[in-house]
C-alpha positions as CSV (number, residue, x, y, z in Angstrom):
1,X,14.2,-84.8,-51.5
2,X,12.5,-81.7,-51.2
3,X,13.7,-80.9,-55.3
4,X,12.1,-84.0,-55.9
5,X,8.5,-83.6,-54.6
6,X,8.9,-79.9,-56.5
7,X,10.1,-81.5,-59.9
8,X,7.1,-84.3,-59.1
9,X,4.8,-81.1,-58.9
10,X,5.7,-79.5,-61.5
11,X,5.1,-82.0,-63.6
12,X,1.7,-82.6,-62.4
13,X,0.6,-79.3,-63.2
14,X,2.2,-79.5,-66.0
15,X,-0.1,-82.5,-67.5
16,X,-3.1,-81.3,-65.5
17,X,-2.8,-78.0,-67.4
18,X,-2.5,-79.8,-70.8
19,X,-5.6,-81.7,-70.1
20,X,-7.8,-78.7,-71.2
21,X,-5.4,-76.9,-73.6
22,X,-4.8,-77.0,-77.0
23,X,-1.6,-76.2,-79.0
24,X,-0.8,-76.3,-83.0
25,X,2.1,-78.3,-84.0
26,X,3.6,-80.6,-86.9
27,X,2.5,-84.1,-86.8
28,X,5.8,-86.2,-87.6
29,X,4.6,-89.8,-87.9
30,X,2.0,-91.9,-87.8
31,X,2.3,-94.9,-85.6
32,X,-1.0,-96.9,-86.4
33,X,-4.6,-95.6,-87.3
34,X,-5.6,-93.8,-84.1
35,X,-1.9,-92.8,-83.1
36,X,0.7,-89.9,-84.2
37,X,3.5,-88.4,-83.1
38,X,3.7,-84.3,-83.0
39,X,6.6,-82.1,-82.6
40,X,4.2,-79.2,-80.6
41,X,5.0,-75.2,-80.6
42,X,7.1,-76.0,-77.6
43,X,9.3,-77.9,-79.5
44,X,8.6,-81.1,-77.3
45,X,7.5,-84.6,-78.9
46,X,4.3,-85.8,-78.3
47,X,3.1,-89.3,-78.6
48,X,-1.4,-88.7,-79.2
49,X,-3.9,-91.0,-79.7
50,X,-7.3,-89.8,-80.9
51,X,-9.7,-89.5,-78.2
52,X,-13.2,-91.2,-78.4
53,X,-12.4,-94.1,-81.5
54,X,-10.6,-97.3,-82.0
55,X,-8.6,-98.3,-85.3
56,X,-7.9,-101.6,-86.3
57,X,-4.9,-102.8,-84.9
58,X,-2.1,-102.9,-87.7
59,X,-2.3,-107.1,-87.4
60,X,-5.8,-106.7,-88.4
61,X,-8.1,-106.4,-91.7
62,X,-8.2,-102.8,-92.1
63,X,-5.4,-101.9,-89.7
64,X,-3.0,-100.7,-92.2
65,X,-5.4,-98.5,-94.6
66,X,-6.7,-96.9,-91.5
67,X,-2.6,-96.1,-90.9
68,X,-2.0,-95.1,-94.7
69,X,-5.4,-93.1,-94.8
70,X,-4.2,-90.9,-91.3
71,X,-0.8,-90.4,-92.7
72,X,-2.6,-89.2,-96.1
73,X,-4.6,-86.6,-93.9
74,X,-1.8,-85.5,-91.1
75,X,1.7,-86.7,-91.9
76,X,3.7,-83.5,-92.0
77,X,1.0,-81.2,-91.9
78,X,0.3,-78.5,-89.0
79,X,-2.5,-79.6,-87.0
80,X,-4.1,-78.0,-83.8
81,X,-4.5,-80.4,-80.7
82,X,-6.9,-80.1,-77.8
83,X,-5.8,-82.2,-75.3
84,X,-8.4,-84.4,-73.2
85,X,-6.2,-86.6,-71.0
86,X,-3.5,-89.4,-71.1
87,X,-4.9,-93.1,-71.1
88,X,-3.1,-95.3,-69.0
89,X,-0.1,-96.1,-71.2
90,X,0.9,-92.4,-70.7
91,X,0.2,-91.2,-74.4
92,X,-1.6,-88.3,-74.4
93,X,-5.7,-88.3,-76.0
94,X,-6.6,-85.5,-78.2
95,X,-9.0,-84.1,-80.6
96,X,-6.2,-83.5,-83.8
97,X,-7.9,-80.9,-86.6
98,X,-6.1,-79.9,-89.0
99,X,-7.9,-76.9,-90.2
100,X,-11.6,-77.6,-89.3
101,X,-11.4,-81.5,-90.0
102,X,-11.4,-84.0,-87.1
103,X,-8.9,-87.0,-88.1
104,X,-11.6,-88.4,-85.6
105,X,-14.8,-87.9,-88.1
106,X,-12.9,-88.7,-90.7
107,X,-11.9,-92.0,-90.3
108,X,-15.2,-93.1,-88.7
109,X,-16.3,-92.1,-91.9
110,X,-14.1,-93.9,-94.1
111,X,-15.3,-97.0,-91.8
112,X,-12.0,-97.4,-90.4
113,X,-12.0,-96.8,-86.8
114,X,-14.9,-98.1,-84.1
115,X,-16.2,-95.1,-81.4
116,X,-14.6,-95.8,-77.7
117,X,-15.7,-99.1,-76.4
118,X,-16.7,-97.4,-73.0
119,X,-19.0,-94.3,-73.4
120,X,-19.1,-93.5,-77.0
121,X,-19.3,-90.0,-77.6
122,X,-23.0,-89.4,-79.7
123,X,-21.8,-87.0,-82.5
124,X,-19.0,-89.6,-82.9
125,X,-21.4,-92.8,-83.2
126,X,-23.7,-90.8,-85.7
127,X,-20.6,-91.0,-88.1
128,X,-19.8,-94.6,-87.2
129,X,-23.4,-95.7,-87.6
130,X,-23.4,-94.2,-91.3
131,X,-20.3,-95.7,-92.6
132,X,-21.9,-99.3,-91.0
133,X,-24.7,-98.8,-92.7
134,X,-23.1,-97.6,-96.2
135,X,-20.6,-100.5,-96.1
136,X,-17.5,-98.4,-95.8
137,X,-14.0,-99.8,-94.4
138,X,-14.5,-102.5,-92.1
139,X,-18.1,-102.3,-92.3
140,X,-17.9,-104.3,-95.6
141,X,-16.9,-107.3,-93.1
142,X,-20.1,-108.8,-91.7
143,X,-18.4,-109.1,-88.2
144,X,-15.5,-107.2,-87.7
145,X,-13.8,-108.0,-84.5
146,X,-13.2,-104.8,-82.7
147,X,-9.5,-103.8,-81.3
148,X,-9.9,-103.9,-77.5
149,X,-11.6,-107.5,-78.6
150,X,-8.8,-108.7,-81.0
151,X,-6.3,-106.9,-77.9
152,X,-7.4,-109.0,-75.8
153,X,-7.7,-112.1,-77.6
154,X,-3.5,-111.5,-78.4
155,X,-3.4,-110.9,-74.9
156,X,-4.5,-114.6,-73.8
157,X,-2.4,-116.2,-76.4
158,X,0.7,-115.0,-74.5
159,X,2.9,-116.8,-72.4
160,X,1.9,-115.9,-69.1
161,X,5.5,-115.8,-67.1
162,X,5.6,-116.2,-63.3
């Protein structure tokens, strides 16, 4: 028991330090258009969606450029991540640069991501609001149903079991 409660601890340091840390590694795929996966420094896989937006979900208008445009900018390319977290699915949130450019900035830019639904993050919005107001992406749309919106629509339309 008591190797148990030290493994347990161990690996809550071990998150709580990656929280605030950032380390460079290869990003390996690109699982929709605010998700990758990264093989980091320490040789461990790492499953990182991009803190602070919201892609299209790959079902929706949009969804699938926003993955094709990320894979254009990170698939198989070295990229530095500063962790911020893990939402509640367990995936890690990160800021991903590659270089100086935020995946983040760039997609809002491209119109193909929303800011955060809770909180969003001002120097992210400022990109979000210029791409809405140029048109870009999803912003050609006149009402564009956001993902957390079209997640939980899906959501309802399942079976609920008992």
């Amino acid at each position: 028991m008591r190797k148990i409660a030290v493994g347990f601890l161990a690996c809550i340091a071990m998150s709580g330090a990656l929280a605030n840390d950032s380390m460079p590694g290869k990003v390996v795929s690109v699982v929709d258009g605010n998700t990758i996966e990264m093989h980091g420094s320490d040789q461990e896989k790492y499953i990182i969606v991009l803190a602070g937006i919201d892609s299209p979900e790959l079902t929706q208008k949009y969804g699938e450029e926003a993955k094709r445009y990320l894979e254009k900018l990170l698939l198989q390319k070295e990229v530095t991540v500063h962790f911020q977290g893990k939402d509640r699915k367990g995936n890690y949130l990160a800021v991903v640069l590659k270089g100086k450019i935020d995946a983040r900035v760039e997609l809002l830019k491209e119109g193909l991501a929303w800011t955060a639904e809770k909180d969003p993050l001002p120097e992210l919005e400022a990109h979000r609001t210029a791409a809405q107001e140029k048109g870009r992406g999803l912003w050609k749309e006149e009402n564009p149903t956001p993902p957390w919106i079209h997640r939980r629509q899906q959501s309802t339309m399942q079976p609920k079991s008992s």
